[in-house]
MMTF fields as JSON, N, C-alpha, C and O atoms, coordinates in Angstrom:
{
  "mmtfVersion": "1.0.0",
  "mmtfProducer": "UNKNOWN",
  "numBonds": 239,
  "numAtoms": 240,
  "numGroups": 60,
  "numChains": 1,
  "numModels": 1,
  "chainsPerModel": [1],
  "groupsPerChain": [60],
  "chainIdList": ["A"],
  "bondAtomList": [4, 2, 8, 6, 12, 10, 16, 14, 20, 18, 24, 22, 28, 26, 32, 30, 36, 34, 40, 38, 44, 42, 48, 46, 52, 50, 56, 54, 60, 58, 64, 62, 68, 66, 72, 70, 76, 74, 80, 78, 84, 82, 88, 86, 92, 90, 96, 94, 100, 98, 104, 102, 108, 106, 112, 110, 116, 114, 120, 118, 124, 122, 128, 126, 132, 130, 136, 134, 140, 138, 144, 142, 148, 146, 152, 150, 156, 154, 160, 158, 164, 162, 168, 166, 172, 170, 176, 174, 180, 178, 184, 182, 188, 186, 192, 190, 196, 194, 200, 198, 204, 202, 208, 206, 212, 210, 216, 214, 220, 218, 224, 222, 228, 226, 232, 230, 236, 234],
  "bondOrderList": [1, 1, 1, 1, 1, 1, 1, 1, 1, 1, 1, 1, 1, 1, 1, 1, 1, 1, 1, 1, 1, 1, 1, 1, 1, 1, 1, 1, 1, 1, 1, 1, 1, 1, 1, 1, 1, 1, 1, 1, 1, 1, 1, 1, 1, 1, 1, 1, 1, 1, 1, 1, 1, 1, 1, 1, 1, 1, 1],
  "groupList": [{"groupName": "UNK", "atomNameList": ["N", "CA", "C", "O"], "elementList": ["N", "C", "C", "O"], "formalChargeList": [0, 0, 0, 0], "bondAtomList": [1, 0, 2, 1, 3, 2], "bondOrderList": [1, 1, 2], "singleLetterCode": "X", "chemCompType": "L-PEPTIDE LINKING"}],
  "groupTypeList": [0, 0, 0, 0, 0, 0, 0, 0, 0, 0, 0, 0, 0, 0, 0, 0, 0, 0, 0, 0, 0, 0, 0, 0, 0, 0, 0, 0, 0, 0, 0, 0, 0, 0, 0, 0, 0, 0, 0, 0, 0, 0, 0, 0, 0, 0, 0, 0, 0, 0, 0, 0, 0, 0, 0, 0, 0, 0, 0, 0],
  "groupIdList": [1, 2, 3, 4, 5, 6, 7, 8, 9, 10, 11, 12, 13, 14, 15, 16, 17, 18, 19, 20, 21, 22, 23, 24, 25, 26, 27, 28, 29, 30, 31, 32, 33, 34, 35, 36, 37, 38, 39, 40, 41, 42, 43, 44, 45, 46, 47, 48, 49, 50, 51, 52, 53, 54, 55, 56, 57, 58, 59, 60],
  "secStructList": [7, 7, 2, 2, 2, 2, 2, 2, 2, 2, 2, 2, 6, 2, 2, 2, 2, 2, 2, 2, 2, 2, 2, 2, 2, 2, 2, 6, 1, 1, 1, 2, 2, 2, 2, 2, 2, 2, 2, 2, 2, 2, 2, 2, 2, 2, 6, 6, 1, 7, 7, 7, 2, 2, 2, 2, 2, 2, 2, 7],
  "xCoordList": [0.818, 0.0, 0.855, 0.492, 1.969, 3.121, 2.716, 2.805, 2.207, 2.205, 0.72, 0.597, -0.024, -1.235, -1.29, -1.722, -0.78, -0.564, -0.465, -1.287, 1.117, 1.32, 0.403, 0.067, -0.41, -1.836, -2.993, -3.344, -3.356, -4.262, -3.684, -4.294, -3.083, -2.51, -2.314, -2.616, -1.928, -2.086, -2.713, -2.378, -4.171, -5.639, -6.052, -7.217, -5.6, -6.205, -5.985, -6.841, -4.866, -4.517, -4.911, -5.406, -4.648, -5.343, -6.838, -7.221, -7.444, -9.22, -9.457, -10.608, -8.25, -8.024, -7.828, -8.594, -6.746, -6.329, -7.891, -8.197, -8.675, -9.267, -10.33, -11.209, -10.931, -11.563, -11.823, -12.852, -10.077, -10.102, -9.877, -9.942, -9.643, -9.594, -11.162, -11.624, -12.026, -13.682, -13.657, -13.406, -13.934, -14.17, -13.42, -13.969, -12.23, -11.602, -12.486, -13.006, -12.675, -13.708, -14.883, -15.534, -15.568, -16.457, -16.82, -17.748, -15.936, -16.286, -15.169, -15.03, -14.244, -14.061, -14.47, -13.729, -16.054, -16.791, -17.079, -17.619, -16.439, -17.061, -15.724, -15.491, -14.756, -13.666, -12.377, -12.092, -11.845, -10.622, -9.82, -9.085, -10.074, -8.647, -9.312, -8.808, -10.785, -11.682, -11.37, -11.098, -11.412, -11.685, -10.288, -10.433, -9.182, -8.084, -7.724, -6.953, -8.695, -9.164, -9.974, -9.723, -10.948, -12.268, -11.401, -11.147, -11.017, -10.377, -9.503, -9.414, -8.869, -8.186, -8.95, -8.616, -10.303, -10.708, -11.926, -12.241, -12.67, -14.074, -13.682, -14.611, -12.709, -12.186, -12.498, -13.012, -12.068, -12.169, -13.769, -14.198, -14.415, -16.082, -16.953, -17.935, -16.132, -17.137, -16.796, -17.264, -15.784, -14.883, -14.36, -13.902, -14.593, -14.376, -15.375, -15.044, -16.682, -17.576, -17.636, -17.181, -18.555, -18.276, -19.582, -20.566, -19.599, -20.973, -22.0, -21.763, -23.393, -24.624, -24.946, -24.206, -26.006, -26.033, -26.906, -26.961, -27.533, -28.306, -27.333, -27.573, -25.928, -25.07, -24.292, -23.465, -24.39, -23.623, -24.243, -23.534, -25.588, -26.64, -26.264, -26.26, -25.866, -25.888, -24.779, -24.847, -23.936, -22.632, -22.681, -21.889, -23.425, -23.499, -24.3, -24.498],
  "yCoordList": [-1.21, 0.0, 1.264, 2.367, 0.966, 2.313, 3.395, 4.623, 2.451, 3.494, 4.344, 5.528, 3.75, 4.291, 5.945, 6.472, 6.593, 7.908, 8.337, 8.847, 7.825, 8.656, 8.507, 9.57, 7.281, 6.635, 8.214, 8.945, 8.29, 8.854, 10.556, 11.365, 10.715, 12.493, 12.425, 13.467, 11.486, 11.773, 11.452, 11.584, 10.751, 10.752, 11.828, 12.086, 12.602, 13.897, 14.941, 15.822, 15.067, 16.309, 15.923, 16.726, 14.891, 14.612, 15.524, 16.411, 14.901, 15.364, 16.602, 17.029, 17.585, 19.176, 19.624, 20.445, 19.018, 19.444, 19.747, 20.678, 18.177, 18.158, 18.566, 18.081, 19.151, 20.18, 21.244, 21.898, 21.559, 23.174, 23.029, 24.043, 21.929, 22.545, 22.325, 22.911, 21.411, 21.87, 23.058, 23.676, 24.113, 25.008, 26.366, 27.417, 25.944, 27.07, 26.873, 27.886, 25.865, 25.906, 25.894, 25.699, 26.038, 26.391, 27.881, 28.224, 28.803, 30.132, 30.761, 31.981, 29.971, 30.756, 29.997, 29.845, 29.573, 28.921, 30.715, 31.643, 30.693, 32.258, 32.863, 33.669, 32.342, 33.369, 33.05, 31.943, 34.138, 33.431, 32.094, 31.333, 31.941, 31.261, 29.799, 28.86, 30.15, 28.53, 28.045, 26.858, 28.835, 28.832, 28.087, 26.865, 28.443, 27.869, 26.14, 25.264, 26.281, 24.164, 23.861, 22.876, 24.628, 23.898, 23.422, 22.254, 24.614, 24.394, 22.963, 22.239, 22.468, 21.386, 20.305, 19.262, 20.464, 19.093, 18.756, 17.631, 20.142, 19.295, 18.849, 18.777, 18.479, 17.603, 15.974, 14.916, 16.325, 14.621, 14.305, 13.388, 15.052, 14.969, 15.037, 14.425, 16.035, 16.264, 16.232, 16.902, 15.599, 15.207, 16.811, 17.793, 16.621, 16.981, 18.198, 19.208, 17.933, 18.672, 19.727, 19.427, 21.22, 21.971, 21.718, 21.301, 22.021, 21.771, 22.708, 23.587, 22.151, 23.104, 24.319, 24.642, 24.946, 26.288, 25.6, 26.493, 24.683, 24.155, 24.154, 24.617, 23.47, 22.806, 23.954, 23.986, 25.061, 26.172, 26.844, 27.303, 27.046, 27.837, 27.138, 27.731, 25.268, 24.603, 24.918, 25.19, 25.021, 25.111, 26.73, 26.909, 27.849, 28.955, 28.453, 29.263],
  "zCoordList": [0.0, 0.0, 0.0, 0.41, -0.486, -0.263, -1.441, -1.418, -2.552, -3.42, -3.314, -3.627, -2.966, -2.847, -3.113, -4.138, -2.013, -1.901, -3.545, -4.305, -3.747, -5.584, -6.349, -6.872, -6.787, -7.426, -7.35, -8.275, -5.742, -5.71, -5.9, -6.598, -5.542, -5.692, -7.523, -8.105, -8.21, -9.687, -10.32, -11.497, -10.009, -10.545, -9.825, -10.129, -8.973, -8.45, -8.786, -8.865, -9.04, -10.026, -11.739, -12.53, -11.956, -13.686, -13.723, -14.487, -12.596, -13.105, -12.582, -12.68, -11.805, -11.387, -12.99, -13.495, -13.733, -14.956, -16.135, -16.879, -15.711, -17.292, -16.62, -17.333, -15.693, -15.181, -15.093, -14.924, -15.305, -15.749, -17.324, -18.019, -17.829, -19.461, -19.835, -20.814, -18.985, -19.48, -19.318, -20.353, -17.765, -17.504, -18.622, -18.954, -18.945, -19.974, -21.236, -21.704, -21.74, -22.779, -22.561, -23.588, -21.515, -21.555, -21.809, -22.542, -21.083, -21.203, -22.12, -22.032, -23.109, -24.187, -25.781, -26.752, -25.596, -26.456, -27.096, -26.494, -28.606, -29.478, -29.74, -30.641, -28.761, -28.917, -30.133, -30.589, -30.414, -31.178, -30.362, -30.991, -28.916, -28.456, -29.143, -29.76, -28.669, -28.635, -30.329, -30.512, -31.339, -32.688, -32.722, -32.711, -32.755, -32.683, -32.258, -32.651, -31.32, -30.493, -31.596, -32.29, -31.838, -32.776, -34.149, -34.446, -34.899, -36.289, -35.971, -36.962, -34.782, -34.877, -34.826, -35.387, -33.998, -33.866, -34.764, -35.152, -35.074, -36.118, -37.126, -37.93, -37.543, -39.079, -38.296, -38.661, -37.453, -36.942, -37.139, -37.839, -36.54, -36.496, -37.95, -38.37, -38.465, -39.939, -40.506, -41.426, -40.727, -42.139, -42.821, -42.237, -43.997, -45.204, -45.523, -46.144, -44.987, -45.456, -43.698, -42.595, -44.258, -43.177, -42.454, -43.065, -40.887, -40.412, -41.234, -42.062, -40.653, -41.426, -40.543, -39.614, -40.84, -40.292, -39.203, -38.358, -38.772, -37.601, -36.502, -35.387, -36.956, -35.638, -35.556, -34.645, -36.429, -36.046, -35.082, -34.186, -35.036, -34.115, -32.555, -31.476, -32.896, -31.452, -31.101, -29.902, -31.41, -31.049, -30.471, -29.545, -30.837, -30.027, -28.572, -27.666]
}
């Protein structure tokens, strides 16, 4: 049980991390910084073609 401690302090700080990178995208959803994340990842999602003007409205 020695390691226990390191285990839990770095699944604890992991979900501090991806906690605050929800919370950062959450409130810079519109902005240039967010546009910069998006342009990298909706290719994965929508290929080739660009979203429609529906999922653009959701995405506001």
């Amino acid at each position: 049980m020695f390691s226990f401690p390191f285990w839990h302090k770095l699944l604890l700080g992991l979900s501090g991390l991806i906690i605050l990178f929800g919370v950062v995208m959450a409130l810079t959803n519109g902005t240039s910084l967010f546009n910069l994340f998006h342009n990298q990842v909706a290719p994965v999602f929508w290929g080739a073609a660009a979203p429609d003007a529906a999922l653009r409205r959701f995405q506001q």
